[in-house]
Biotite code that builds the C-alpha atoms (Angstrom):
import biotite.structure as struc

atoms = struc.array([
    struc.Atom([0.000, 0.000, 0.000], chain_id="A", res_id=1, res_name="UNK", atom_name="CA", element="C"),
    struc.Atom([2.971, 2.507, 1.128], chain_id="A", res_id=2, res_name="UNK", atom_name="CA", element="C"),
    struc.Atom([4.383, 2.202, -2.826], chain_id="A", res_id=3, res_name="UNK", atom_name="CA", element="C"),
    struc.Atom([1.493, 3.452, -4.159], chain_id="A", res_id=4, res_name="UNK", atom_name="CA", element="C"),
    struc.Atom([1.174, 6.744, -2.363], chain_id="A", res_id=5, res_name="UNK", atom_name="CA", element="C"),
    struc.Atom([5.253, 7.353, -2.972], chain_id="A", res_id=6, res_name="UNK", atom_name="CA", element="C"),
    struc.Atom([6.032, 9.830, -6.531], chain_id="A", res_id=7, res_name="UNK", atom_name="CA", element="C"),
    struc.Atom([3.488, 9.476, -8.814], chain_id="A", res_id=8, res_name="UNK", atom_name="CA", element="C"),
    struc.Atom([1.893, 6.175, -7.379], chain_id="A", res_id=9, res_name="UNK", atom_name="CA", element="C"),
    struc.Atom([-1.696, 7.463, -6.766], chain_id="A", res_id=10, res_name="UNK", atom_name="CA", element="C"),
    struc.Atom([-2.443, 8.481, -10.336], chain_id="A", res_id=11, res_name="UNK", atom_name="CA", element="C"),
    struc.Atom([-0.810, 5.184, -12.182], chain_id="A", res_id=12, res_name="UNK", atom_name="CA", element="C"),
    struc.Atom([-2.167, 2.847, -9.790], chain_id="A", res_id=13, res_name="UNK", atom_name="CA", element="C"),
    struc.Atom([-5.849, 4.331, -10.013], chain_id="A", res_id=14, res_name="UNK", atom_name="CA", element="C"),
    struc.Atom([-7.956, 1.852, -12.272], chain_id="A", res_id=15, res_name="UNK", atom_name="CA", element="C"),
    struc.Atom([-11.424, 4.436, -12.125], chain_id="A", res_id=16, res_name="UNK", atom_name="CA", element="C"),
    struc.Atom([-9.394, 7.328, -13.210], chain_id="A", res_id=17, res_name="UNK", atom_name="CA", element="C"),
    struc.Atom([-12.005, 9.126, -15.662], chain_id="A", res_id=18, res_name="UNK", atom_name="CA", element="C"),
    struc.Atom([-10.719, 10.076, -18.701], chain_id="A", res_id=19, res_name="UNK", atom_name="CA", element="C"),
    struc.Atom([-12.507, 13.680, -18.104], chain_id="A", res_id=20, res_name="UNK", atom_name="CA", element="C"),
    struc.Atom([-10.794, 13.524, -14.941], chain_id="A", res_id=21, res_name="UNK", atom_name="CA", element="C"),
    struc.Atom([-6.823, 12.919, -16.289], chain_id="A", res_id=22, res_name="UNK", atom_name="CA", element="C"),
    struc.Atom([-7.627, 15.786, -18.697], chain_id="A", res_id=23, res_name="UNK", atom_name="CA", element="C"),
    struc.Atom([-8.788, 18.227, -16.483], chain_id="A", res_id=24, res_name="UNK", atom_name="CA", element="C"),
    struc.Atom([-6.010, 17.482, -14.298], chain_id="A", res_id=25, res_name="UNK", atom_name="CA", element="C"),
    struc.Atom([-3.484, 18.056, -17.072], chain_id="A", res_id=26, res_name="UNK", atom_name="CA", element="C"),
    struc.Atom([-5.080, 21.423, -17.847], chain_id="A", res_id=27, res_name="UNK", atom_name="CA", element="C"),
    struc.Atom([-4.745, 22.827, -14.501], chain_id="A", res_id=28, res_name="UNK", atom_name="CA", element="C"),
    struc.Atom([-1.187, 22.172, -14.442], chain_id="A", res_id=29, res_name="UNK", atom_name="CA", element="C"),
    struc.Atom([-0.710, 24.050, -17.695], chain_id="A", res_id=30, res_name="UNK", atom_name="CA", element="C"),
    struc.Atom([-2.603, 27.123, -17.268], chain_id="A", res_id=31, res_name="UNK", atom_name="CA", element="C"),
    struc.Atom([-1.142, 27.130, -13.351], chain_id="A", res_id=32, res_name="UNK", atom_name="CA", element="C"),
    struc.Atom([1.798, 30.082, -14.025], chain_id="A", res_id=33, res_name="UNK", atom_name="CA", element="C"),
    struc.Atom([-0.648, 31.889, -16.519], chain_id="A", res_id=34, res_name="UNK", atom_name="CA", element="C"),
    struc.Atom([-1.191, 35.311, -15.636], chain_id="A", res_id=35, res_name="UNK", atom_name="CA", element="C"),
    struc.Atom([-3.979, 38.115, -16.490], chain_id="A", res_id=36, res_name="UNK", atom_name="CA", element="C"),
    struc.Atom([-3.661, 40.525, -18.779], chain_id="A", res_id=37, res_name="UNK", atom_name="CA", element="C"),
    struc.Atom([-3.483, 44.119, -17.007], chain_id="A", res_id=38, res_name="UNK", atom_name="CA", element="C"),
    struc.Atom([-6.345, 46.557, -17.792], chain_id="A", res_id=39, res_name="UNK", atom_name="CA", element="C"),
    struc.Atom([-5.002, 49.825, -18.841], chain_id="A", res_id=40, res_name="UNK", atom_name="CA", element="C"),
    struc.Atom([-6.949, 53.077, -18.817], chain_id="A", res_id=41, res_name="UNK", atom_name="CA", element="C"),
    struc.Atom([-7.494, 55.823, -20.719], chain_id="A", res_id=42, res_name="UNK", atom_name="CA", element="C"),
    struc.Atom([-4.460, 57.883, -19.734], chain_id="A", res_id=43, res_name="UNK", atom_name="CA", element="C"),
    struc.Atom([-2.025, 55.657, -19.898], chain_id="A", res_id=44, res_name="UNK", atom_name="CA", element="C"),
    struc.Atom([-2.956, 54.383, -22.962], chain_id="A", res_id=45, res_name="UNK", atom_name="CA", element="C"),
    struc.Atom([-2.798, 58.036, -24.348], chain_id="A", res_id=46, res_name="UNK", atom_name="CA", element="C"),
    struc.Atom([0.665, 58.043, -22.539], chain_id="A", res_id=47, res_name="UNK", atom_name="CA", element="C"),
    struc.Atom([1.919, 54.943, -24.654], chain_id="A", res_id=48, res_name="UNK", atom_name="CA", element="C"),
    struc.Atom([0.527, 55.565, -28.240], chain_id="A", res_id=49, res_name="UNK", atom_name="CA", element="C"),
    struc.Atom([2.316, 59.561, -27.646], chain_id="A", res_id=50, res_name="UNK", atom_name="CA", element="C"),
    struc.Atom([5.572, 57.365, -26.899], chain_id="A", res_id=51, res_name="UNK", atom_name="CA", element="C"),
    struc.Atom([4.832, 54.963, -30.032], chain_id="A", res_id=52, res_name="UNK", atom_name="CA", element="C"),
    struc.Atom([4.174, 58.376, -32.029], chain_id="A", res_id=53, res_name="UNK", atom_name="CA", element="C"),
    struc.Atom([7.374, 59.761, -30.676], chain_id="A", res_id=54, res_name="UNK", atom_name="CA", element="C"),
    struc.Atom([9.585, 56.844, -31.603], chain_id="A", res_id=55, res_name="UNK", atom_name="CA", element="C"),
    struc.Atom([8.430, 56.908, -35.101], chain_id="A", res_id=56, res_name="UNK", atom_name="CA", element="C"),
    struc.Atom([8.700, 60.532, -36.129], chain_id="A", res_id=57, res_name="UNK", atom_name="CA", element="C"),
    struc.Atom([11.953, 61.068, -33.876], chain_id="A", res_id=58, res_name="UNK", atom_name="CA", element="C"),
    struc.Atom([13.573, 57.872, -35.015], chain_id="A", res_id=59, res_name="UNK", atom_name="CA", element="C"),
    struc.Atom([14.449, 57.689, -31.105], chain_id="A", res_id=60, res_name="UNK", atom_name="CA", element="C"),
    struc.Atom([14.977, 54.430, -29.378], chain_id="A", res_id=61, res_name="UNK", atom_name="CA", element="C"),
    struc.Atom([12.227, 52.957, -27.169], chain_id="A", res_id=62, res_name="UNK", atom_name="CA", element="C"),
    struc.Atom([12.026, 50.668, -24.379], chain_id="A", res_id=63, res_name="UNK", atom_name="CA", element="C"),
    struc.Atom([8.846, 48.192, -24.688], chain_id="A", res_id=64, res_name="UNK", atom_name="CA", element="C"),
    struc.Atom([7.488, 46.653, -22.041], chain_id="A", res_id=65, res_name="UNK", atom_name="CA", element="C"),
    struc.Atom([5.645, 43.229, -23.876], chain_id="A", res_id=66, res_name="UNK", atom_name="CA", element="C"),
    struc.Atom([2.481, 41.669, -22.154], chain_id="A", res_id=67, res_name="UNK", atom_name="CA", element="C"),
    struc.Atom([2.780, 37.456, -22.537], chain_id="A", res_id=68, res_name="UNK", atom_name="CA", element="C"),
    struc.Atom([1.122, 34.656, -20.314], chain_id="A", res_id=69, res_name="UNK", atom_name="CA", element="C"),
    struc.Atom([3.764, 33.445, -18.394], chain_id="A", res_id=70, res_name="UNK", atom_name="CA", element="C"),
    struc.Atom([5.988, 36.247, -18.074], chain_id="A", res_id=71, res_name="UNK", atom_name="CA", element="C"),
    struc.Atom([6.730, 40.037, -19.576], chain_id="A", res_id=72, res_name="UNK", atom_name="CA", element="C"),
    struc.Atom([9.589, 40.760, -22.395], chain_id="A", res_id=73, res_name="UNK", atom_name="CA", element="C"),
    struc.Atom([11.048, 44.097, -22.323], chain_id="A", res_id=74, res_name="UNK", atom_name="CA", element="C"),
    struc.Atom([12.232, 44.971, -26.215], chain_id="A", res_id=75, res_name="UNK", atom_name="CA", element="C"),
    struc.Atom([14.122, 48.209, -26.947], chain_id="A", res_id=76, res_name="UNK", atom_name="CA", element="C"),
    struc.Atom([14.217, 49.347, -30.788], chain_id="A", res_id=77, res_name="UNK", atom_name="CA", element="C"),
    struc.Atom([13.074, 52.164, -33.032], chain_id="A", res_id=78, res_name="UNK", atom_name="CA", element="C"),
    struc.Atom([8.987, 51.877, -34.103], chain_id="A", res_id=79, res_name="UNK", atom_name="CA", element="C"),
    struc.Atom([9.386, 52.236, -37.606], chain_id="A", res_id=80, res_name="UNK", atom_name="CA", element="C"),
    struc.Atom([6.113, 51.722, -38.674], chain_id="A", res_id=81, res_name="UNK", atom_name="CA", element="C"),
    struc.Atom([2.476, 51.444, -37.097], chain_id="A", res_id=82, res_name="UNK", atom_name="CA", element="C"),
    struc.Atom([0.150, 49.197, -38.756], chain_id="A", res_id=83, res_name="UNK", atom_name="CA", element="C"),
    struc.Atom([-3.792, 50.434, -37.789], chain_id="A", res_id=84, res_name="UNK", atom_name="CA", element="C"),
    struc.Atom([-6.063, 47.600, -39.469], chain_id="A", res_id=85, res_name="UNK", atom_name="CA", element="C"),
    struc.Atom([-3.767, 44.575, -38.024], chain_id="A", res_id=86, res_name="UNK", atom_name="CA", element="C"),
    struc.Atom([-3.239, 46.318, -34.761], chain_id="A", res_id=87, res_name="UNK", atom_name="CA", element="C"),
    struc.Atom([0.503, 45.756, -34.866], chain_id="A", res_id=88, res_name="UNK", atom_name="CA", element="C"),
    struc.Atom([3.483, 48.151, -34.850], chain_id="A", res_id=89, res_name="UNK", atom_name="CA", element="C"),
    struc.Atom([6.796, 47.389, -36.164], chain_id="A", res_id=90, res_name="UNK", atom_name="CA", element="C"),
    struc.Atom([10.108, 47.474, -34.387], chain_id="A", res_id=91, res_name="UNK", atom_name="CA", element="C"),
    struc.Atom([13.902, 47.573, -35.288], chain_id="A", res_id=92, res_name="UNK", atom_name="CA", element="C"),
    struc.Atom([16.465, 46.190, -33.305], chain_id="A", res_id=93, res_name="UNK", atom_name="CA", element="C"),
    struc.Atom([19.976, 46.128, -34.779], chain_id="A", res_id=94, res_name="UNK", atom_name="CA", element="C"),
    struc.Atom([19.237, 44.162, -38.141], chain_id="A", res_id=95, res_name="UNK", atom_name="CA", element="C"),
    struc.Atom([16.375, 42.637, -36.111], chain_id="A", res_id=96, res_name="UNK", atom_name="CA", element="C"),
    struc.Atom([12.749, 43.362, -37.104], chain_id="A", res_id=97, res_name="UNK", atom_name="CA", element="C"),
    struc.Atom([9.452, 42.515, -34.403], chain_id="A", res_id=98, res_name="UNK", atom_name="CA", element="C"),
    struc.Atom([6.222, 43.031, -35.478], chain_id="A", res_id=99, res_name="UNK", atom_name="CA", element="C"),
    struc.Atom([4.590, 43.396, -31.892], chain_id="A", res_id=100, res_name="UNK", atom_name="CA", element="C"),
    struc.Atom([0.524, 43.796, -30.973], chain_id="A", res_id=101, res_name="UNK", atom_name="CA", element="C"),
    struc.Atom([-0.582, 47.129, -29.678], chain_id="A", res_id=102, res_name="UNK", atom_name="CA", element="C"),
    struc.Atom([-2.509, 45.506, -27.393], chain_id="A", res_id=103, res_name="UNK", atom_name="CA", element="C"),
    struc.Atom([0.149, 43.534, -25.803], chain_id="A", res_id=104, res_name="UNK", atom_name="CA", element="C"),
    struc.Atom([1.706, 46.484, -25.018], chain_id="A", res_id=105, res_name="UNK", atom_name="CA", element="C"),
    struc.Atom([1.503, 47.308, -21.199], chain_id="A", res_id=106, res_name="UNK", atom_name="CA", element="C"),
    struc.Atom([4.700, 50.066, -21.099], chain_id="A", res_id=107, res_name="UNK", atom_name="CA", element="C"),
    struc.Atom([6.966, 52.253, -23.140], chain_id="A", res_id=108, res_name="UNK", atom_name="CA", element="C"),
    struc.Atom([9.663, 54.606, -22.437], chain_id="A", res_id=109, res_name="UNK", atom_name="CA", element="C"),
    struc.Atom([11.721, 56.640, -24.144], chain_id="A", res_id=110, res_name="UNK", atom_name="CA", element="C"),
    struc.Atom([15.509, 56.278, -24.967], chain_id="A", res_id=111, res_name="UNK", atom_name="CA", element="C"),
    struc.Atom([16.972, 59.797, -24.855], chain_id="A", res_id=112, res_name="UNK", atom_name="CA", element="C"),
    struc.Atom([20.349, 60.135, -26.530], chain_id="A", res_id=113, res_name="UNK", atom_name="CA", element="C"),
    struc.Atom([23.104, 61.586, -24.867], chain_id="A", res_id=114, res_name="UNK", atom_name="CA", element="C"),
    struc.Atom([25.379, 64.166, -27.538], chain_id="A", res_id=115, res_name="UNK", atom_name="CA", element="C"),
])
């Protein structure tokens, strides 16, 4: 009895494990480090598309702060281009090109240049 309740025992020696069950199970540990998207309001989203704006006109470097499940990517480039119907806006880095969703963006700062 004590070997079936050691590692993983419990589950491989269960003969009425549900299919439904297993499934569910495997879900839950998958979607266990997801997080939530943040709601952003009004201002700062007025805040980040002026910084978007900025980066393309100025050619200045940006710092992009990248919304993903399981963790946040910071990118830093020049926004080259801002595509309105597919919601996307593109970045350079180096010889590097991202093509990154608006709405995935949660923050953005400027690069200022020192002469």
């Amino acid at each position: 009895m004590s070997k079936k309740l050691t590692n993983n025992g419990l589950w491989e020696s269960s003969r009425m494990m549900l299919p439904q069950h297993k499934e569910a199970h495997i879900l839950r540990e998958k979607t266990a480090g997801k997080k939530e998207r943040p709601q952003i309001d009004e201002q700062e989203a007025d805040r980040l598309s002026r910084i978007i704006a900025e980066s393309m006109l100025y050619g200045q470097e940006v710092t992009l702060l990248v919304f993903g499940q399981f963790n946040e990517t910071e990118l830093k480039g020049i926004v080259t281009k801002i595509d309105q119907q597919r919601k996307k806006i593109r970045l350079i880095q180096g010889h590097d090109v991202f093509w990154v969703s608006i709405t995935d963006i949660i923050g953005a700062q400027l690069q200022f240049r020192d002469f």
